[in-house]
N, C-alpha and C positions, 0 to 999 in steps of 0.2 A: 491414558491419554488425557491431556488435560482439556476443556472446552469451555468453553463463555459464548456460546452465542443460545438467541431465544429458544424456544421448544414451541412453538404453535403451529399449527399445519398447512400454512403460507410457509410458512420457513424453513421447515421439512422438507416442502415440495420443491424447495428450491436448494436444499444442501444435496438431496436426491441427485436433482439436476448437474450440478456442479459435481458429484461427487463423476459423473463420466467425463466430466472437462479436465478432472485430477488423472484419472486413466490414461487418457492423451496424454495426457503435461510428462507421465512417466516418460512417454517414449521421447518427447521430445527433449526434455531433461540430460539424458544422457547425449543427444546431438548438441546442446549447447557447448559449441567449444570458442564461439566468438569473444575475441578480448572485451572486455569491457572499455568501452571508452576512457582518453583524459578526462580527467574531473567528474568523474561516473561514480557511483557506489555499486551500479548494478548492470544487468545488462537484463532484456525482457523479451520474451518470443513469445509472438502473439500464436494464438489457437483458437481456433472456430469455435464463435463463441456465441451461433446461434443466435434466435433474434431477439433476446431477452435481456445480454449482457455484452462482458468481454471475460475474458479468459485467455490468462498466460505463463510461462515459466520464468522464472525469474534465477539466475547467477549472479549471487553475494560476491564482491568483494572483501578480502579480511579488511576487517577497521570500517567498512563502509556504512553510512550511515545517510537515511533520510532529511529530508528538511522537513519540521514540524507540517502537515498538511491534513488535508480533510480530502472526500472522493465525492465530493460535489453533490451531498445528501443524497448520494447513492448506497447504497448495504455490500458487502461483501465477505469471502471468506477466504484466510489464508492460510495453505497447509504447510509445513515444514516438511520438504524433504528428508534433509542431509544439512547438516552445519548446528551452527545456535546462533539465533538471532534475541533480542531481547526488544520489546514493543512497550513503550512506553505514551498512553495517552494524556491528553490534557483538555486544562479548561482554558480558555480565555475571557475577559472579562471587557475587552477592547482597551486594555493597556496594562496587560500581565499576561502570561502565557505560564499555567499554573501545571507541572505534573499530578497528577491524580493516581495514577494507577502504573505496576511496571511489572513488565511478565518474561520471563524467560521459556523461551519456545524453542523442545527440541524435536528430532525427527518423532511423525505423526500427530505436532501439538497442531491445532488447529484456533486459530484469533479469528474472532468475529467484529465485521465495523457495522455500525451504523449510525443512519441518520448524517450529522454533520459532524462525527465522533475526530476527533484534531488526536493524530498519532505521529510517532517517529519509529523507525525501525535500524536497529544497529543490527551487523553479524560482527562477531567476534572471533570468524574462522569463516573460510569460502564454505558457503550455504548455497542450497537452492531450495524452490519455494515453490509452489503454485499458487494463481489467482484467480480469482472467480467474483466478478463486481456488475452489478444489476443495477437499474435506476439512475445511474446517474447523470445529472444533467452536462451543459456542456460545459461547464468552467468548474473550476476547484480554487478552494484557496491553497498558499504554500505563505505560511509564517516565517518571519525575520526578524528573531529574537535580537539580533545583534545592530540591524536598521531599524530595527523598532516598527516595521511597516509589514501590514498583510497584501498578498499581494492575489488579483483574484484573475487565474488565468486559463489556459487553453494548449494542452497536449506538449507541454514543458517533461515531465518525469515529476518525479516527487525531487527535486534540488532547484534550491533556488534559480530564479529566469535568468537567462543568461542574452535571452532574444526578445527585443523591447516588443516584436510584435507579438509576443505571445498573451504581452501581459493587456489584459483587459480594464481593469482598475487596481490603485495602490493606494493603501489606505494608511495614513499614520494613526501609529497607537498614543492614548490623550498619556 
């Protein structure tokens, strides 16, 4: 199984913790039969996620794919079901959005975020996932490589806003 996330014992206690939220996500997993929405990549079913985080399942679309984003310097942990997804993080410099690092993640690989870590996630075949995300505050950013603009928002998904009230500020890149 492949894994990248820290080893200290804060973080331990907390893959611990999630690792009973992946338990749940099993059962709920198989219940996932809701279509994925127009213009969706995913579809996400929340699970009790206790007072520390959120936790959920998530149903890949084939081809679907995230918008570059961040989880609002919150940490998390995402387990691969069933499918392959491929996690590609970056840098940005406030006017370049740089890949850094690209992973293929299959059933039991496990990707760790943190901090303000900026990723994208493709599945290459209907996937499903579990999540487990701690800390974080109330806005995330969601990157737009193609407007050039970051956009810093509020309970959108990981795709570009589609609902101007979500968005909180928009920042163009110099």
């Amino acid at each position: 199984m492949a894994e990248s996330f820290p080893t200290n014992f804060l973080d331990a206690q907390r893959f611990t913790a999630a690792s009973s939220y992946f338990q749940q996500g099993l059962a709920v997993l198989s219940s996932l039969g809701a279509r994925i929405p127009s213009g969706r990549n995913y579809v996400g079913q929340p699970l009790d996620p206790g007072p520390d985080g959120e936790a959920f399942a998530c149903r890949w679309a084939p081809e679907g794919t995230t918008a570059p984003h961040d989880h609002g310097g919150g940490e998390g942990l995402v387990l691969v079901q069933e499918g392959l997804l491929i996690e590609t993080k970056f840098e940005f410099d406030g006017s370049e959005l740089v890949p850094v690092e690209r992973r293929m993640l299959l059933p039991g690989d496990i990707t760790w975020l943190g901090g303000r870590d900026i990723h994208t996630v493709e599945a290459h075949e209907p996937s499903w996932s579990l999540h487990f995300y701690w800390g974080k505050g109330d806005t995330y950013r969601i990157f737009d490589p193609v407007g050039r603009v970051t956009h810093e928002v509020r309970d959108t998904g990981a795709w570009l806003p589609v609902d101007p009230d979500s968005i909180v500020a928009s920042t163009p890149w110099s």
